[in-house]
C-alpha positions as CSV (number, residue, x, y, z in Angstrom):
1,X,-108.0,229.9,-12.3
2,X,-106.5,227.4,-10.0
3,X,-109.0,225.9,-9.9
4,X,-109.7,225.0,-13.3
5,X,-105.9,224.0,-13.4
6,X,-106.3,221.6,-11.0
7,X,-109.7,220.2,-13.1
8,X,-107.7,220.2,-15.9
9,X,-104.4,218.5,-14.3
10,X,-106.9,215.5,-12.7
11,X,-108.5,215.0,-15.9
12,X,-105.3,214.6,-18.0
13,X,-104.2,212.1,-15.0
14,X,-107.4,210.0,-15.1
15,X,-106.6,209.6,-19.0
16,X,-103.0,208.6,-19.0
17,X,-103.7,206.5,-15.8
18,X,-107.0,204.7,-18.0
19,X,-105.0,204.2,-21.1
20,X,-102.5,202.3,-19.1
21,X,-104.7,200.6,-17.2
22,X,-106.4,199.1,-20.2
23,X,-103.5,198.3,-22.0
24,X,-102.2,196.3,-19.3
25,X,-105.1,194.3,-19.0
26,X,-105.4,193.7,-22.7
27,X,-102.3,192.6,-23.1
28,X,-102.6,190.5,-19.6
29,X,-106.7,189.1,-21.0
30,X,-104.9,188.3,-24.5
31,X,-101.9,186.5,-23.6
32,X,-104.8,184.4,-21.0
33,X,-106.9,183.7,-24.0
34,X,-104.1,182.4,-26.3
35,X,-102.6,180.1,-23.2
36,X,-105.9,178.6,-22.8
37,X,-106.9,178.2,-26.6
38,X,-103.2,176.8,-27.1
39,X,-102.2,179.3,-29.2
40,X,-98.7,179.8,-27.6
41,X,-97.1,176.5,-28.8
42,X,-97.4,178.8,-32.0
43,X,-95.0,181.3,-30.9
44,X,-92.6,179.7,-28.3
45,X,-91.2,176.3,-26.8
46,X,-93.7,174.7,-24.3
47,X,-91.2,175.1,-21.0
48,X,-92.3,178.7,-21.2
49,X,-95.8,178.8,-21.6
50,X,-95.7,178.5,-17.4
51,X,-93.7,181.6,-17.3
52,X,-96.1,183.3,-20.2
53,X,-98.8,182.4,-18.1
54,X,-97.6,184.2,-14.6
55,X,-96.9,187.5,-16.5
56,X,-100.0,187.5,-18.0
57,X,-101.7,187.4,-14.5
58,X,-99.4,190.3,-13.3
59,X,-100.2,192.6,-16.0
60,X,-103.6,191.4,-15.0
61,X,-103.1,192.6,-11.4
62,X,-101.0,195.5,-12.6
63,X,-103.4,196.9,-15.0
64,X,-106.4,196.5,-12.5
65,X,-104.6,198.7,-9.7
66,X,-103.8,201.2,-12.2
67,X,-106.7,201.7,-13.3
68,X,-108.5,201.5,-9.5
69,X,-105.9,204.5,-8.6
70,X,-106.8,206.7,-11.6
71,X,-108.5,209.0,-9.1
72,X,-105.9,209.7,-7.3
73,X,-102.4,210.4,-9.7
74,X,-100.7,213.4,-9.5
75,X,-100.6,215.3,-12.3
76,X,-97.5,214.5,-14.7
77,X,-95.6,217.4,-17.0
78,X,-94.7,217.4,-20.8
79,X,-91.7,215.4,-20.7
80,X,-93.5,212.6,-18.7
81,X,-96.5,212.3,-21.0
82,X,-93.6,212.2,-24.0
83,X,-92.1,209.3,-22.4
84,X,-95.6,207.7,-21.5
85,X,-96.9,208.3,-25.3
86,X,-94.0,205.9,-26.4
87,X,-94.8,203.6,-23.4
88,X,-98.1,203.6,-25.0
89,X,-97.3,202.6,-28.1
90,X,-94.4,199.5,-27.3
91,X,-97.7,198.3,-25.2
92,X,-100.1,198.7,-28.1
93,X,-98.1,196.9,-30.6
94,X,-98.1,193.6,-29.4
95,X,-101.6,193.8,-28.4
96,X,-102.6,195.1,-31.8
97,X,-100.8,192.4,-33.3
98,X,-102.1,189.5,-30.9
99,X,-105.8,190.0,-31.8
100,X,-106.0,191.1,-35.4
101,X,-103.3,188.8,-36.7
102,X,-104.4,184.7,-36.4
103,X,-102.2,182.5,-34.5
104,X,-100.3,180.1,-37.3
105,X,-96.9,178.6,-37.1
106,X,-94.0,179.8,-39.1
107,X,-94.3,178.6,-42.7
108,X,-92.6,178.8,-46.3
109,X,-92.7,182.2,-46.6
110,X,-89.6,182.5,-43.8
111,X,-87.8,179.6,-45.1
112,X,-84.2,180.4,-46.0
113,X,-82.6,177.6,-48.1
114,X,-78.9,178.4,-46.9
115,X,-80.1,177.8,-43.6
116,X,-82.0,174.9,-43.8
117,X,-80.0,171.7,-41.7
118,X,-77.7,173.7,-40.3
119,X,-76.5,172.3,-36.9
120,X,-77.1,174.2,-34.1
121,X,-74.6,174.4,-31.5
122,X,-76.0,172.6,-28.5
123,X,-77.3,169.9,-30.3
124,X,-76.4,166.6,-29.6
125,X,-76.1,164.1,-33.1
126,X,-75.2,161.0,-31.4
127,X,-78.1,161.1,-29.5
128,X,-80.5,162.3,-31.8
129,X,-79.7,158.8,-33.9
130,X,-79.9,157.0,-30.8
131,X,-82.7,154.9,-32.3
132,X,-81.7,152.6,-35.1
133,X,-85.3,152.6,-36.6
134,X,-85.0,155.6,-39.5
135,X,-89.0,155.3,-40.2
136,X,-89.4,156.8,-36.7
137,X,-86.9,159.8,-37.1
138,X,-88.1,163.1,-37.3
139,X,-86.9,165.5,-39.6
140,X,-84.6,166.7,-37.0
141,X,-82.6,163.2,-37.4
142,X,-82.5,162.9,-40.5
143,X,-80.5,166.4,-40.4
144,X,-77.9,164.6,-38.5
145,X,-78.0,161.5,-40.4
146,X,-76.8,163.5,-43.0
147,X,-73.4,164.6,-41.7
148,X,-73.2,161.4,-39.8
149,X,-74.2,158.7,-41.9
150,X,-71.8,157.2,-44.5
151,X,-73.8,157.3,-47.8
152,X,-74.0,153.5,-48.0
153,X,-75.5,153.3,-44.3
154,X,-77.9,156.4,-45.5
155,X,-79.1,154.6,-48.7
156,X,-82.2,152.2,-48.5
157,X,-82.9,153.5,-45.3
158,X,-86.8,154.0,-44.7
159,X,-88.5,157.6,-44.0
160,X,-92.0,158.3,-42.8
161,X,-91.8,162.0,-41.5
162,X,-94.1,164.9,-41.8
163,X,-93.9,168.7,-42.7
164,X,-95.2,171.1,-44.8
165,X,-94.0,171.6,-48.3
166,X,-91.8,174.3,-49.8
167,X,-90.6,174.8,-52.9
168,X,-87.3,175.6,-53.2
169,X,-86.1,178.3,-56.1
170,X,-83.9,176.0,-58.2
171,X,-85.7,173.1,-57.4
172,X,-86.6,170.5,-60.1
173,X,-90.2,170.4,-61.3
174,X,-90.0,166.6,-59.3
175,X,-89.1,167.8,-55.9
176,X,-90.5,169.4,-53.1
177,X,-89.1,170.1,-49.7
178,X,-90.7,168.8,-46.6
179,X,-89.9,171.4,-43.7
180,X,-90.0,171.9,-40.4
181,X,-89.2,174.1,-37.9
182,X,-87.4,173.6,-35.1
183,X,-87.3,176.0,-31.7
184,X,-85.0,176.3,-28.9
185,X,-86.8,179.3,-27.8
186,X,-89.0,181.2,-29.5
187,X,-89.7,181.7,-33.6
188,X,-87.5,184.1,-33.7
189,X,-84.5,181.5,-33.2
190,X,-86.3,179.2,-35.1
191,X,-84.1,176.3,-37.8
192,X,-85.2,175.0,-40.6
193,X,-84.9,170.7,-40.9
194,X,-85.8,169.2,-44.4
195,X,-85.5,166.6,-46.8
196,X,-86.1,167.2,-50.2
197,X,-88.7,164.4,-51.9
198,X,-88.7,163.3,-55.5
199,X,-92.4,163.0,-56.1
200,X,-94.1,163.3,-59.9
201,X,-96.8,165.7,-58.9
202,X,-94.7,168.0,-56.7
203,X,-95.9,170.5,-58.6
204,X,-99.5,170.2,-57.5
205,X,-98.6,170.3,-54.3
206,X,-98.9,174.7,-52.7
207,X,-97.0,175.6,-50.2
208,X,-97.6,175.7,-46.6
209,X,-99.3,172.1,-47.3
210,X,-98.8,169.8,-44.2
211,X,-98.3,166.1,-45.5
212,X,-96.7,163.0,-44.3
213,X,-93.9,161.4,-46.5
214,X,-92.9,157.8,-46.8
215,X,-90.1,156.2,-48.7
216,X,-86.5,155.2,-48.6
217,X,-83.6,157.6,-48.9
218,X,-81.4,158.0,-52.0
219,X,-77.7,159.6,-51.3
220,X,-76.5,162.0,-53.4
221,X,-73.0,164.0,-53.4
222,X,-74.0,167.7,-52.0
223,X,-72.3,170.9,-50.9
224,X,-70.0,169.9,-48.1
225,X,-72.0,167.2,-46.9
226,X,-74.4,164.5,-49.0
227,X,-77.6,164.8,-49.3
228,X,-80.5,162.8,-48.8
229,X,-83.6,162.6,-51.1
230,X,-86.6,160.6,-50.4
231,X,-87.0,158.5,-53.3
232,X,-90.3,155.8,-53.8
233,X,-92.3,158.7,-51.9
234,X,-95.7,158.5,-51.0
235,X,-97.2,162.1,-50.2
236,X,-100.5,162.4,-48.4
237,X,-102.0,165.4,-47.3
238,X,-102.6,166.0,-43.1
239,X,-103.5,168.0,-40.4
240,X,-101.2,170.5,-39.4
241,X,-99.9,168.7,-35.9
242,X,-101.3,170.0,-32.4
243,X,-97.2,170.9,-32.1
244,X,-96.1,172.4,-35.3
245,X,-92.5,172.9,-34.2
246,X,-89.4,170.4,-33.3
247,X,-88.1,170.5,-30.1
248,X,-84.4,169.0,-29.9
């Protein structure tokens, strides 16, 4: 009898200590795979891909000891394996969703239009205007511009920015919204910067369609602030940048 217990305990050790095992290294092998194919830039700011890439070479080195001393764990009771089943499963989640769901950035689908060019504190206007030349602003300045700007320095001004379009759900037929994100962090803390575009065939245009706009702006009175429409637009369909995201 005891010594069937003892097979039995070793056995249900080698399991636990192999499940481990391989979910560390998955998680370590994934989180590799997407630093190398530059998948990250998709999730979080680029000053912490360094710090993405060290934990991913200690769950790496983690997982591989684990599962080198699955021979020789101790046996574990009930309330340990309860505790290591939901260990199991925060570790399986994010693996799950790293491989079965493709890398993309943030698109339409999470834009909220009460949120879109709301400052963030931290950010600086006066130096995000710093350059006098509006046709090389991002979307990010022109955010600014729009509290800082008087509406006769806004108007005239050129654009030539690019985003992805979104339309918004009291929009006019005529306009679209060109969006972008941008991140401090991480997609989760992610602000939406637009300008909305009059363009004749906005309607044509789906969602989620990258494009660069060009133009000149057009104040307009708005909800506590003007607002600046692109105006004379010219719309033409791109490639979703290498860096999807904003970083101020």
């Amino acid at each position: 009898m005891a010594t069937i217990q003892a097979y039995e305990s070793h056995s249900a050790t080698n399991w636990r200590a192999a499940i481990e095992g391989c979910l560390l290294v998955g998680l370590g092998a994934m989180l590799l795979r997407k630093t190398w194919d530059g998948q990250l830039a998709l999730y979080i700011h680029p000053r912490y891909i360094g710090l993405i890439l060290v934990t991913a070479i200690a769950l790496l080195v983690i997982g591989a000891f684990r599962l080198w001393l699955v021979g020789s764990d101790a046996a574990v009771n009930g309330g340990q394996a309860r505790r290591g089943n939901a260990v199991y499963a925060l570790l399986l989640a994010p693996l799950l969703l790293g491989v079965l769901i493709p890398a993309k950035p943030a698109g339409s689908a999470l834009v909220d239009p009460a949120q879109l060019n709301v400052a963030r504190r931290g950010y600086t206007p006066r130096s995000a205007l710093a350059d006098a030349d509006s046709a090389k602003w991002t979307l990010f300045e022109w955010m600014f511009a729009r509290y800082t700007l008087k509406p006769e320095e806004a108007q005239g001004k050129p654009v030539d920015v690019i985003g992805f379009v979104y339309h918004g759900p009291e929009q006019a037929a005529d306009e679209f919204y060109v969006v972008r994100y941008t991140l401090a962090c991480c997609v989760a803390d992610r602000s939406g910067v637009s300008l909305p575009v009059k363009f004749a065939n906005a309607n044509t245009l789906p969602d989620d369609t990258w494009v660069q706009v060009t133009g000149t702006i057009e104040s307009r009175p708005g909800n506590g602030a003007q607002e600046l429409v692109v105006i004379n637009s010219q719309v033409t369909p791109v490639a979703q940048p290498a860096e999807p995201y904003l970083y101020p």
